[in-house]
VOGU-3710 file (C-alpha; in Angstrom, 3 decimals, decimal comma):
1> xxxxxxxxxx> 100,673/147,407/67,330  104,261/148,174/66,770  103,600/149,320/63,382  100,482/151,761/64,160  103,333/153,429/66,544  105,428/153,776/64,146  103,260/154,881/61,727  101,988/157,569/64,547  105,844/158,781/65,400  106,342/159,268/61,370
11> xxxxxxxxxx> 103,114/161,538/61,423  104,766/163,664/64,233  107,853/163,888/62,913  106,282/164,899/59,058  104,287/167,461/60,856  107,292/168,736/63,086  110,066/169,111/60,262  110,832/172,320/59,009  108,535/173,652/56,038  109,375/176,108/53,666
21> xxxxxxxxxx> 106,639/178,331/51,623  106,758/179,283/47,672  104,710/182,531/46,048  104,253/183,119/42,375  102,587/184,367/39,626  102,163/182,760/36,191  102,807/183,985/32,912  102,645/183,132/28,893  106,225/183,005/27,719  104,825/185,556/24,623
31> xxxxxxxxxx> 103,297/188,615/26,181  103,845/188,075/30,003  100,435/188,376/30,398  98,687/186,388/33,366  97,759/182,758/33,136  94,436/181,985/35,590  93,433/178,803/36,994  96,409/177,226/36,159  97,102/174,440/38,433  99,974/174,278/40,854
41> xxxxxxxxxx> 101,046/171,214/42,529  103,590/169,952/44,942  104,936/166,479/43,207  104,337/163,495/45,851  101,901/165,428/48,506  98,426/166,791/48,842  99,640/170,211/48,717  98,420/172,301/45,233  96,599/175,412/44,238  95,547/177,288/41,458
51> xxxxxxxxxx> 97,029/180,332/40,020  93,848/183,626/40,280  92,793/185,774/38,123  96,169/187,746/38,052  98,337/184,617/37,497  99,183/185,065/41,444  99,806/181,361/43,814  100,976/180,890/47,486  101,789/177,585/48,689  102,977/177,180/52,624
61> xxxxxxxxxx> 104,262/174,713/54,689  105,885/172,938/51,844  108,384/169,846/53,452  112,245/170,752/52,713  112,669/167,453/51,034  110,024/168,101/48,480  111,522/170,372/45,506  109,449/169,690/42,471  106,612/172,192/41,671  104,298/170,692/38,502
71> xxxxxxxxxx> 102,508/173,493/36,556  100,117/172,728/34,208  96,923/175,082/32,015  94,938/174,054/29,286  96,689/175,618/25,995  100,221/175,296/27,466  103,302/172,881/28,514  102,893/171,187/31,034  106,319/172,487/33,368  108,380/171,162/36,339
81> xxxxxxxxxx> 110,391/173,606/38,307  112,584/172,631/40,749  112,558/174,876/43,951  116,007/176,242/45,814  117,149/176,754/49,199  115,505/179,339/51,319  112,520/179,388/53,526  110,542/181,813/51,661  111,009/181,494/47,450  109,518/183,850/44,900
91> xxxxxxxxxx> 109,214/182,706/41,417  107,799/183,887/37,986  107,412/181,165/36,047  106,730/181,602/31,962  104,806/178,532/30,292  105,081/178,459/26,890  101,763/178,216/24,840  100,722/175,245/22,917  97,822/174,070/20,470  98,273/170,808/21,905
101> xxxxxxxxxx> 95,086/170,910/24,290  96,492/167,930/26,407  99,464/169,349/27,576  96,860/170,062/30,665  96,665/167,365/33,786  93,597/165,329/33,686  92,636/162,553/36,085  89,921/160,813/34,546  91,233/158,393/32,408  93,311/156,186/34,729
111> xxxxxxxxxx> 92,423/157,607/37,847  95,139/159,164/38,358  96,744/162,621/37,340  98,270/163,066/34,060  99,112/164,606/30,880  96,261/164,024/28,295  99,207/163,361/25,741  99,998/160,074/27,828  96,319/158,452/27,886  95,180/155,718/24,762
121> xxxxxxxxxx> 92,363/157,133/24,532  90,000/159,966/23,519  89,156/162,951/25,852  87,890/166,641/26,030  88,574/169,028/28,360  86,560/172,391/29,435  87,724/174,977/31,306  86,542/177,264/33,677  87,196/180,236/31,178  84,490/178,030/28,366
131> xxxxxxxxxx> 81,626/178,458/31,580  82,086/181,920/32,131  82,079/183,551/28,545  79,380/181,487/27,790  77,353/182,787/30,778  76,741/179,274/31,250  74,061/178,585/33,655  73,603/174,321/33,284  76,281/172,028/32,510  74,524/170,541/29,476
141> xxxxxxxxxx> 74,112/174,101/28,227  78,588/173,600/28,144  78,656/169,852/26,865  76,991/170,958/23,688  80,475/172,614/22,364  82,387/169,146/23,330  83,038/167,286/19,643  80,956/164,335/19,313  78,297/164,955/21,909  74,561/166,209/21,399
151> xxxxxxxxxx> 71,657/166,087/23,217  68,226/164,866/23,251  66,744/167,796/25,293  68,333/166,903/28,705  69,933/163,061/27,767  73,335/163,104/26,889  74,738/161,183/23,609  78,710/161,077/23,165  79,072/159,722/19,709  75,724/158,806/19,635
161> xxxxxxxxxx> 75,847/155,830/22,195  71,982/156,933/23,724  69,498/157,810/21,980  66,527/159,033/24,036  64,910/157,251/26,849  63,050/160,166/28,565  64,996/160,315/31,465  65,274/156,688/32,432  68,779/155,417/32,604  71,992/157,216/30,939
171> xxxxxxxxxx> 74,512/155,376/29,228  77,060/158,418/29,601  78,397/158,442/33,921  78,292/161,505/36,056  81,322/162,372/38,473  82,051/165,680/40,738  85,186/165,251/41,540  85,389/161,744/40,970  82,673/160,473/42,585  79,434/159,449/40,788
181> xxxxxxxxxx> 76,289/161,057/40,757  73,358/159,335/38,987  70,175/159,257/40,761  69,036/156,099/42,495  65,685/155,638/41,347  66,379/156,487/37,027  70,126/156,606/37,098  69,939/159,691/35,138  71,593/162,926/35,402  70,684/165,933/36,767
191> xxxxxxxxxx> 72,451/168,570/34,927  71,075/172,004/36,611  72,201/170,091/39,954  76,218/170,727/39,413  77,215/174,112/41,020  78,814/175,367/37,477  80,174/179,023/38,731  82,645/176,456/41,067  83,662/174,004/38,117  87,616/174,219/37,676
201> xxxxxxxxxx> 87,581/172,146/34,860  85,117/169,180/32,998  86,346/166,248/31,389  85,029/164,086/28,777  86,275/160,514/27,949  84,448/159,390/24,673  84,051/155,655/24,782  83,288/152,732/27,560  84,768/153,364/30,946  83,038/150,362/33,064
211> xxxxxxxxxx> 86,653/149,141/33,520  87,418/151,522/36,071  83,749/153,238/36,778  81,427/150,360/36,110  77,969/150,220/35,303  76,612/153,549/33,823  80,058/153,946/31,762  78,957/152,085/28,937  79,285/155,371/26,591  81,666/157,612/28,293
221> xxxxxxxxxx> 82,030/159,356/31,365  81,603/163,146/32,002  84,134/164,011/35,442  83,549/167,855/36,668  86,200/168,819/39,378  85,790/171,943/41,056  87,979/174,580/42,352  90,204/174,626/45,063  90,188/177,461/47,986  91,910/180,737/46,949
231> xxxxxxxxxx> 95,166/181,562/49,718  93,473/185,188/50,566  89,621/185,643/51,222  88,006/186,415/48,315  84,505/186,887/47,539  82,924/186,335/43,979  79,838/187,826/42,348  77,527/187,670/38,937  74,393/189,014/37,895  72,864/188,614/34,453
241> xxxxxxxxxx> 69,475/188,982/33,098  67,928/188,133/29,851  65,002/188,226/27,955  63,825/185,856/25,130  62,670/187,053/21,521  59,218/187,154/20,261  58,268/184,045/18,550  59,064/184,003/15,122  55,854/183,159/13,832  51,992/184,781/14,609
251> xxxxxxxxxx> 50,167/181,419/15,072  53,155/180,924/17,541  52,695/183,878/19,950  50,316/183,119/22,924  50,988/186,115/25,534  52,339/189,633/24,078  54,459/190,073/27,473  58,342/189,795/26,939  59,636/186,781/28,881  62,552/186,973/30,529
261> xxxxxxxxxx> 65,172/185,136/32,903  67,885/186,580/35,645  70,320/184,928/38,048  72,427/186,059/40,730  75,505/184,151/42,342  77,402/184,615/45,277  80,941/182,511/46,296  83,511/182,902/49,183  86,439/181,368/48,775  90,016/181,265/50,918
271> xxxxxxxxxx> 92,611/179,378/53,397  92,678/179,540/57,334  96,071/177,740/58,027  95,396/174,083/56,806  91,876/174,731/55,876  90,057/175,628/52,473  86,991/176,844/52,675  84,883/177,646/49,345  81,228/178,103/49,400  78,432/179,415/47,241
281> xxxxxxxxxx> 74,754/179,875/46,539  73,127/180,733/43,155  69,844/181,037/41,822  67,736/181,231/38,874  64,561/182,582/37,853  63,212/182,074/34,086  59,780/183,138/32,621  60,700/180,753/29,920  59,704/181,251/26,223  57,039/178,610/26,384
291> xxxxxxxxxx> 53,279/178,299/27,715  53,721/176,741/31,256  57,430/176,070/30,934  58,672/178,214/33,861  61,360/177,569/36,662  62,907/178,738/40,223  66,538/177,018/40,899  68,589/177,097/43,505  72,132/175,681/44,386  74,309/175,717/47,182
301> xxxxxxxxxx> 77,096/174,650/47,674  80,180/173,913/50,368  83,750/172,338/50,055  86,242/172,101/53,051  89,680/170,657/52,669  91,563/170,045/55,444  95,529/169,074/55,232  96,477/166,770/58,138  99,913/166,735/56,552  101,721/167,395/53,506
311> xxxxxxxxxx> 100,852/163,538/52,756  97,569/163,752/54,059  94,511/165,614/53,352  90,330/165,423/54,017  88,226/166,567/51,816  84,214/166,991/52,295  81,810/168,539/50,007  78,369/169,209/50,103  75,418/169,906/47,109  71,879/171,441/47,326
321> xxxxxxxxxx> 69,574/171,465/44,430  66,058/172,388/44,430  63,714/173,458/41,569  60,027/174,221/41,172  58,927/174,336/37,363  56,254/173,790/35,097  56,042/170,288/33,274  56,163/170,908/29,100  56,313/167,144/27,764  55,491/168,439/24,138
331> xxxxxxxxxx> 53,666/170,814/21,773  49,755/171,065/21,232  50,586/171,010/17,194  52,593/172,186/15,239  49,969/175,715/14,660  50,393/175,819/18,686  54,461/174,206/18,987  54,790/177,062/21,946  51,432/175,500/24,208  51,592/172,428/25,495
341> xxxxxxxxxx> 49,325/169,834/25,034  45,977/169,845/26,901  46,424/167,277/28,933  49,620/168,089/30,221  48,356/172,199/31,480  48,798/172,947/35,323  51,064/170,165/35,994  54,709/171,052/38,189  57,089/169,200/39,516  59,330/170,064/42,366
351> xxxxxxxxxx> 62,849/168,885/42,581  65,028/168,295/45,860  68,444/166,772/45,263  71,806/166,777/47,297  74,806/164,805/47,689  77,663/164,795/50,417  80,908/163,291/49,967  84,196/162,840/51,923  87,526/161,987/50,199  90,674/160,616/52,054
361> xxxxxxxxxx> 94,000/160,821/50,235  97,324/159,651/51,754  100,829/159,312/49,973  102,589/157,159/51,894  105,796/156,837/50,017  106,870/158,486/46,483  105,905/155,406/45,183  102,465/154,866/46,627  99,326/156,865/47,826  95,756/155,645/47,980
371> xxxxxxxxxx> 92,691/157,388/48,380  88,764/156,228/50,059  85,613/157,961/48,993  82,287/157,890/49,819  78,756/159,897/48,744  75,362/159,888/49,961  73,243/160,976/46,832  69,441/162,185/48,288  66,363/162,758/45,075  63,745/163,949/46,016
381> xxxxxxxxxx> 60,704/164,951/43,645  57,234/164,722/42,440  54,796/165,437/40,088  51,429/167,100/40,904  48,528/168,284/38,982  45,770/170,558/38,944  44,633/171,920/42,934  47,981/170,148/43,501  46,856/166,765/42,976  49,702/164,386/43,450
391> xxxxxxxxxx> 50,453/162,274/40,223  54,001/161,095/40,491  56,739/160,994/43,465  60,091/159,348/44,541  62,188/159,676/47,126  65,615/157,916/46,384  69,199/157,733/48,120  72,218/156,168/46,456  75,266/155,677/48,175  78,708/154,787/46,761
401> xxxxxxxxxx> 81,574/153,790/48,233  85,760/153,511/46,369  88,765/152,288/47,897  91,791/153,173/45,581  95,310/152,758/45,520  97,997/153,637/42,863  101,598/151,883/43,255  104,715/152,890/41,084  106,660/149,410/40,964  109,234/151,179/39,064
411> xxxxxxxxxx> 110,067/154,050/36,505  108,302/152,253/34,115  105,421/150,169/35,472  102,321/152,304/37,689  99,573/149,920/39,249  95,971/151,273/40,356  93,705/148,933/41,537  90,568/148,774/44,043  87,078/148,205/45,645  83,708/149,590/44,976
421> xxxxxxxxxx> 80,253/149,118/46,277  76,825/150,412/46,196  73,844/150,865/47,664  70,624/152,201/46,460  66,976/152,645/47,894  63,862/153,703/46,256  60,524/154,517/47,901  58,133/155,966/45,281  54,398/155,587/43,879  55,896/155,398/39,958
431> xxxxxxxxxx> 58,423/152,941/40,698  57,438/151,126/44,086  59,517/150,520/47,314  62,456/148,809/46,060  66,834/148,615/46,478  69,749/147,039/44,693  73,202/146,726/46,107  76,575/145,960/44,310  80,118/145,484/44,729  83,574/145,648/42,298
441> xxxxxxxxxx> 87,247/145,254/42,231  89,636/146,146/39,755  93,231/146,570/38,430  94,617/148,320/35,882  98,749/148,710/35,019  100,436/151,251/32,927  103,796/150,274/31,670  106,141/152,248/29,414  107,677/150,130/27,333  109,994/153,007/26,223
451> xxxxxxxxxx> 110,005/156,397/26,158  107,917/156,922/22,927  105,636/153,890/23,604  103,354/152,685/26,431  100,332/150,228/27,186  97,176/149,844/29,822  95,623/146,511/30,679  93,211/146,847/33,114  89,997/144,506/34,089  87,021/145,013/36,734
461> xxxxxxxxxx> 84,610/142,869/38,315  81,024/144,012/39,181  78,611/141,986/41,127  75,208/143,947/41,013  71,584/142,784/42,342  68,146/144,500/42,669  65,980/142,669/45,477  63,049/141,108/43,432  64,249/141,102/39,993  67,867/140,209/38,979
471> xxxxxxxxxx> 71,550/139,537/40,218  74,251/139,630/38,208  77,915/139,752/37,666  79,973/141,453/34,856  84,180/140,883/33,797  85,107/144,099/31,814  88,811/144,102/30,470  90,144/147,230/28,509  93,287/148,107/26,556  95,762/150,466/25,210
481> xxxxxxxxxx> 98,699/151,911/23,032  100,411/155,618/23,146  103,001/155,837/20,777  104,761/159,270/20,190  105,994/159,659/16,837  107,368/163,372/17,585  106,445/166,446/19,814  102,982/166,724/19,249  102,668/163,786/17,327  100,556/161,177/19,135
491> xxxxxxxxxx> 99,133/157,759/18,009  96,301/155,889/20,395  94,774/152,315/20,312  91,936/151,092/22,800  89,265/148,988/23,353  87,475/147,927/26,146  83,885/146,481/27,217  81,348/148,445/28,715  78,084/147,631/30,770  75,214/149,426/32,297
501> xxxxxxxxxx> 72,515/146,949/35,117  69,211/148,375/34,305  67,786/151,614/36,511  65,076/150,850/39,078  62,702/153,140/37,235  63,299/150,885/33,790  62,716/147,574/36,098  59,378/148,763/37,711  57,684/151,421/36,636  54,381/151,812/36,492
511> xxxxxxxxxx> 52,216/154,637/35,899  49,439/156,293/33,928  49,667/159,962/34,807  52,298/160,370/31,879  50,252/163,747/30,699  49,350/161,671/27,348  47,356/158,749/26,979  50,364/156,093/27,280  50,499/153,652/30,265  54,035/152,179/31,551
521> xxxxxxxxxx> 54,040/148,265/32,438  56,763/147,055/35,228  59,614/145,157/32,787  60,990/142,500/35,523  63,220/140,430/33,056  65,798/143,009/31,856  69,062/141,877/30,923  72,150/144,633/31,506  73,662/146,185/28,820  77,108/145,558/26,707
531> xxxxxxxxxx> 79,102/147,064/24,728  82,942/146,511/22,735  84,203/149,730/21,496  87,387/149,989/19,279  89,074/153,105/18,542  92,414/154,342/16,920  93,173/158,010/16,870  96,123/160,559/16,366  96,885/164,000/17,063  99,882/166,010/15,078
541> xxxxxxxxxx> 100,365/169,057/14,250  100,295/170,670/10,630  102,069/173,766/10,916  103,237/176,049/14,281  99,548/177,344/14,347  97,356/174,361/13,038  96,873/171,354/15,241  95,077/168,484/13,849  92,994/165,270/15,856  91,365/162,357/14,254
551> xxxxxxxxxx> 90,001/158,978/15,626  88,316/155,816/14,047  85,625/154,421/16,618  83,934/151,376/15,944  80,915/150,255/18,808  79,054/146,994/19,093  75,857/146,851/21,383  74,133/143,948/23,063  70,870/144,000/24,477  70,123/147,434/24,263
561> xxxxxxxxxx> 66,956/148,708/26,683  64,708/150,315/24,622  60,871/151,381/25,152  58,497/149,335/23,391  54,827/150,020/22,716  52,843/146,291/22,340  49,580/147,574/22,330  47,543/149,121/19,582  44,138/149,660/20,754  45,302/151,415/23,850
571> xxxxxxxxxx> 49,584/152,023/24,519  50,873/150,191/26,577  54,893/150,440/27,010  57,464/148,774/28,728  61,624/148,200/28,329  62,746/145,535/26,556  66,334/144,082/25,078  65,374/144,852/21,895  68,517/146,214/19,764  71,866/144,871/19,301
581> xxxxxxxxxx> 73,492/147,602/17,126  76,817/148,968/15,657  78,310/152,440/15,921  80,882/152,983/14,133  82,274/156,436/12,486  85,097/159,250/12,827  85,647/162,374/14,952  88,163/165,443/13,645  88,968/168,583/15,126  91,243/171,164/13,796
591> xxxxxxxxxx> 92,904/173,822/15,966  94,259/177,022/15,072  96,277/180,010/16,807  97,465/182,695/15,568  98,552/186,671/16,300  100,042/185,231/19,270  97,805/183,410/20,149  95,252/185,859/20,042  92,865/184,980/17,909  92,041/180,804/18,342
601> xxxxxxxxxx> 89,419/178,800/16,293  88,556/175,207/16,237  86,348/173,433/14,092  84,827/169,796/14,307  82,968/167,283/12,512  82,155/163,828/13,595  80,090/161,378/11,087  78,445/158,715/12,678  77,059/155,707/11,450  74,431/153,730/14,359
611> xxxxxxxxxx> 72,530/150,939/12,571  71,052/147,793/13,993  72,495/144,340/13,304  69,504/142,385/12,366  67,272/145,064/10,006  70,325/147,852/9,359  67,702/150,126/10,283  69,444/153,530/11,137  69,183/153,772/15,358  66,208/155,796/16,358
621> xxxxxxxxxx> 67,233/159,289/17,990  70,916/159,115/16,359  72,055/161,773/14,204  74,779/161,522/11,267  76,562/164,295/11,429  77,689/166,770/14,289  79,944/169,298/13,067  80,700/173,282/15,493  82,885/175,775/15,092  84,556/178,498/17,904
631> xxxxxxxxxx> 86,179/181,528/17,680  87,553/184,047/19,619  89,649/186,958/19,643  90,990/189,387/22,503  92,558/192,354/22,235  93,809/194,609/25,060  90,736/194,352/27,362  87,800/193,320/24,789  87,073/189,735/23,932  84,512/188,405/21,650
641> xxxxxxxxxx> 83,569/184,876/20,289  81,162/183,158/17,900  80,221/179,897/18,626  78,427/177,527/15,469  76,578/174,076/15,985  75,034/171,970/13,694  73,626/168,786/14,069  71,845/166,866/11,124  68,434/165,966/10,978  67,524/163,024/13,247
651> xxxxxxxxxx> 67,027/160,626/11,338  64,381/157,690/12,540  62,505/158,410/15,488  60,053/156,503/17,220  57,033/156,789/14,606  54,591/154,394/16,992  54,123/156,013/20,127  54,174/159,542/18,533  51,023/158,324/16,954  49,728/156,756/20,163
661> xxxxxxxxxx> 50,855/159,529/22,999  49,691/161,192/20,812  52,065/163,538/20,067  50,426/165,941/17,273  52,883/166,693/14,225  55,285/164,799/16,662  57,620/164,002/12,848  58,259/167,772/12,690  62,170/167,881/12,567  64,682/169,869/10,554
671> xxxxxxxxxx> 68,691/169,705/10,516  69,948/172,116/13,723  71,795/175,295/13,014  72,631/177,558/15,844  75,044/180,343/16,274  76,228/181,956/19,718  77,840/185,419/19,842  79,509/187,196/22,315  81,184/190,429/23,831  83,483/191,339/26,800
681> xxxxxxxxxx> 84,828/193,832/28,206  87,367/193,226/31,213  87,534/197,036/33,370  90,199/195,670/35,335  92,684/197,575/33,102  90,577/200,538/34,314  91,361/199,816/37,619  87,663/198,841/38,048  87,358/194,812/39,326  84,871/194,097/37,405
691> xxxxxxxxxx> 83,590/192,367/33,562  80,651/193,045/31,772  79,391/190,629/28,603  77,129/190,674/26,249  75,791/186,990/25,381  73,682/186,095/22,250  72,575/182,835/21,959  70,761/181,122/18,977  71,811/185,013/17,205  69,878/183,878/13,970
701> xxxxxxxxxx> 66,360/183,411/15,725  66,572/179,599/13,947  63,890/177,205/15,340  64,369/173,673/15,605  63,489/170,357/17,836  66,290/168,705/19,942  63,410/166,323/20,961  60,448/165,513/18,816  57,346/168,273/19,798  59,722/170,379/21,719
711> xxxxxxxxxx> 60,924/174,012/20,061  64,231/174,862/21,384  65,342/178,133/22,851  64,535/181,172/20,303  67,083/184,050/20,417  67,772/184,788/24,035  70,260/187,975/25,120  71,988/188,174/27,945  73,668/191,258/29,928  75,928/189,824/33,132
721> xxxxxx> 78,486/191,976/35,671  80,725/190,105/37,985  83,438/190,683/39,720  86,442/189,630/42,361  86,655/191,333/45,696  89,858/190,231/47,879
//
């Protein structure tokens, strides 16, 4: 009791103290010209902001006794400026530009926030600037430009860990703002469900991640955070409307109408005393290029952060998704590759999905904070037919629970460790009425061993059980090197073991309304995933304007789940433990910048080899090489940017239930070439708040399949306006 009082009297006397309040504006030590989104923290507290889109920050109620300010922006130093006496401080602060992508903060890695150049292992990071030139509109639609991931259609592969399981399971783990979101029912992801115009930032860690994020983290683990509340009200706005070509060839075209697709989104976003407010709503409407392959989306979204103290703060935020579209599984033939097959005409499927979450943070001394979270994840859908005849429907909740604290022992030894657990609950006709629970702890520890060289050790425990079919319990260790040989010039070691439980939907479903003539058998007796992966990598730079990265990654796979057809006369399929495999390969990325920075380019190439053990048999749904290269180049208020892909030609696929679906010409596949092009023009140097682009995507009209009977996107252009209003 005595120490609850005290702790309540050292609450008072935080919030009583005298504050002090710091205003800015960010700038690139070369021109002077205004760095946005660059975030601003307060070392030690909750307090931090982001810089808008004139470089401007205001911070208030900062405690006396807390003088370091941490400023950090994708493509520059990372920068600690010690504040002076005075109640009220005004700085301009220069960071100086670097091709050293991880001189940003990330938090994904450890759990923690830190420089990218201090993690052992390998990570991308996207900014908010890569969404909005891009008139991105869907996350995945972004993660295609990340080196070493590609997509089957809508199922994520980084460095080729997934293959394609139509939607059942995901080997690659979902987090907004560090909490997870994979659907209880198929544990996949929902891409078009993340609010993209509020992403601040998405990061990628390439590699297994179970050790601190468990099962789903066998292959890597995407982590979107999303922007803080601006100091002043300000209100954001976009339009854009496209329209797809005509198909490239006549035995193609099936309606002589253009199709085409709009959007329109609307944000608020500002600070009343201690709380942030930032909300938006967004939706889509798309004709699509394709017979019956239409959509409607919406989003909404709502994040409130509330500061208790400078120590404390609350945080809740709040999803919507829904979507009505039409269900294209695959082509009628290859004549018809823009109709879908017959069986599969007049059939929707509306989509209801949200998620709330609440995050506690607390530092309670310099030397240790801790945070709790907690989500609710809601899915919602079905499938129905002709005169709306109901084929398919689920109705899932997932909820997820994390305890975390992080303890610096000393200057050279950091501590994180924690709980987890889980809940999930599925009532459906596909899958039956069914729910798993699960619990975890870890610990991981940091410790610099001198200033050039540091290690991670870190293990987790995961108990995990679905009522009716299997309990289980996992040990996953990891571990790590940084050495830096120079500025710039990093060396990394990991490894680390990785497991995903099978999804509900693997476990039990059971269906025939598939839209082909392939039946799904319940497969009770699955065993969960496992995985080593190795990796060594390096960055250094070349020259003052050439920045090179390169990292040797070597997988091993147990019991992979993989669907298996085991009838002939009539398909039958079900999920079985059927592939232990290797993956092993390289991943290099070269990074240029030059005219001051004007004009930037990176390239990348990652080989991949993905074989099983037993037959060497190349992996089905694999590629072997995945190689892009971006550009752009601004000058006074124009911008522009070409964007390249390619992806090789997938190489085994699944030849047996193409032939029993049937899928019709279902081997069709070619190597993937696409190019993205882009214009800008910023009218705020007119005095006009406002930006207009021009967006090209797939420029050279080049068809191709990400997913075997499915024609991607033809050449789509887009016009979008949007603009700040404070």
């Amino acid at each position: 009791m005595k120490l609850i009082v005290a702790h309540i009297v050292f609450l008072a006397f935080l919030v009583s103290q005298e504050r002090m309040s710091v205003h800015g504006k960010i700038v690139s030590s070369e021109d002077e010209s205004a760095i946005a989104g660059a975030s601003v923290l307060i070392v030690s507290t909750t307090l931090g902001t982001s810089s808008d889109a004139e470089g401007r920050f205001s911070l208030r109620k900062i405690p006396l006794e807390r003088r370091q300010l941490q400023i950090s922006a994708v493509g520059y130093k990372t920068q600690v400026v010690e504040l002076g006496v005075g109640d009220v401080q005004e700085l301009v602060i220069q960071l100086h530009p670097s091709l050293i992508q991880t001189q940003g903060v990330v938090v994904t890695a450890n759990k923690r926030a830190q420089s990218l150049e201090e993690i052992p292992v390998s990570m991308s990071v996207l900014d908010a600037k890569s969404f909005e030139v891009r008139n991105i509109v869907s996350l995945d639609d972004a993660l295609r430009y990340v080196p070493g991931v590609n997509f089957q259609q809508s199922q994520i592969n980084i460095r080729v860990s997934s293959g394609y399981s139509r939607g059942v399971g995901s080997r690659v783990a979902l987090l907004m703002d560090g909490v997870p979101l994979l659907a209880g029912d198929t544990k996949e992801i929902t891409f078009e469900s993340i609010p993209v115009f509020q992403i601040d930032r998405v990061e990628v860690l390439k590699g297994a991640g179970s050790t601190l994020y468990g099962s789903g983290a066998l292959g890597g683990v995407v982590n979107v955070l999303t922007k803080d509340a601006e100091e002043t009200p300000t209100i954001f706005w976009r339009v854009y409307s496209g329209m797809y070509s005509k198909p490239s060839f006549d035995q193609w075209k099936w309606t002589d109408a253009y199709r085409f697709t709009n959007g329109q989104f609307l944000g608020f976003s500002s600070r009343f005393e201690n709380l942030g407010v930032a909300f938006s709503l967004n939706r889509l409407s798309d004709d699509g290029y394709r017979d019956g392959d239409w959509l409607r989306r919406y989003n909404g979204f709502l994040k409130l952060k509330y500061d208790l103290s400078p120590y404390q703060s609350i945080t809740y935020s709040s999803n919507l998704f829904t979507q009505y579209r039409a269900d294209f599984l695959w082509w009628k033939n290859f004549q018809n590759a823009l109709r879908p097959a017959d069986r599969q005409r007049d059939i929707t499927v509306n989509s209801l999905r949200f998620n709330n979450s609440i995050v506690y943070k607390h530092f309670v001394t310099d030397e240790f904070y801790y945070d709790m979270k907690a989500v609710h994840f809601r899915g919602n859908w079905h499938r129905d037919g002709l005169n709306d005849t109901r084929l398919d429907a689920s109705i899932s909740d997932a909820f997820v629970t994390d305890v975390q604290g992080n303890w610096t022992l000393d200057e050279k030894n950091i501590l994180t460790f924690g709980i987890a657990g889980n809940y999930d609950r599925v009532r459906a006709n596909i899958f039956g009425s069914h729910e798993g629970r699960g619990g975890a702890i870890y610990v991981q520890d940091e410790y610099r061993l001198s200033d050039d060289l540091s290690a991670t050790a870190g293990i987790r425990h995961d108990y995990q059980e679905v009522f009716g079919s299997f309990t289980e319990q996992q040990t996953n260790p990891k571990f790590g090197m940084r050495y830096t040989i120079a500025e710039g010039s990093t060396v990394r070691l990991s490894v680390g073991r990785g497991f995903r439980s099978p999804s509900i939907g693997e476990l039990f479903t059971s269906t025939s309304n598939t839209g082909s003539a392939a039946i799904v058998v319940p497969s009770l007796n699955l065993n969960p995933e496992h995985s080593w992966t190795y990796e060594v990598s390096g960055t250094h730079p070349l020259t003052e304007h050439i920045q090179i990265d390169l990292a040797l990654f070597h997988s091993d796979f147990y019991d992979l789940i993989e669907p298996h057809v085991f009838s002939d006369s009539l398909a039958k399929i079900n999920f079985r433990n059927i592939t232990q495999a290797q993956v092993r390969g390289f991943e290099t990325s070269i990074r240029t910048a030059i005219f001051d920075h004007a004009l930037l380019i990176d390239g990348h190439y990652n080989y991949n080899w993905a074989v099983e053990r037993n037959t060497n048999a190349f992996l089905r749904f694999r590629p072997r090489h995945i190689a892009s290269v971006n550009s752009s180049f601004e000058y006074l208020f124009i911008s522009t940017g070409v964007d390249y892909r390619f992806i090789s030609r997938i190489e085994q696929i699944d030849g047996q239930l193409i032939d029993l679906a049937p899928i019709v010409n279902g081997r069709q596949r070619v190597d993937i070439h696409v190019v993205d092009a882009r214009v800008i023009a910023n009218l705020v140097e007119w005095g006009i708040p406002m930006r207009v682009a021009l967006n090209v995507n797939n420029a050279l009209g080049y068809n191709y399949t990400e997913l075997i009977g499915n024609v991607a996107p033809p050449r789509q252009i887009t016009v979008s306006l949007e603009g700040i209003v404070r």
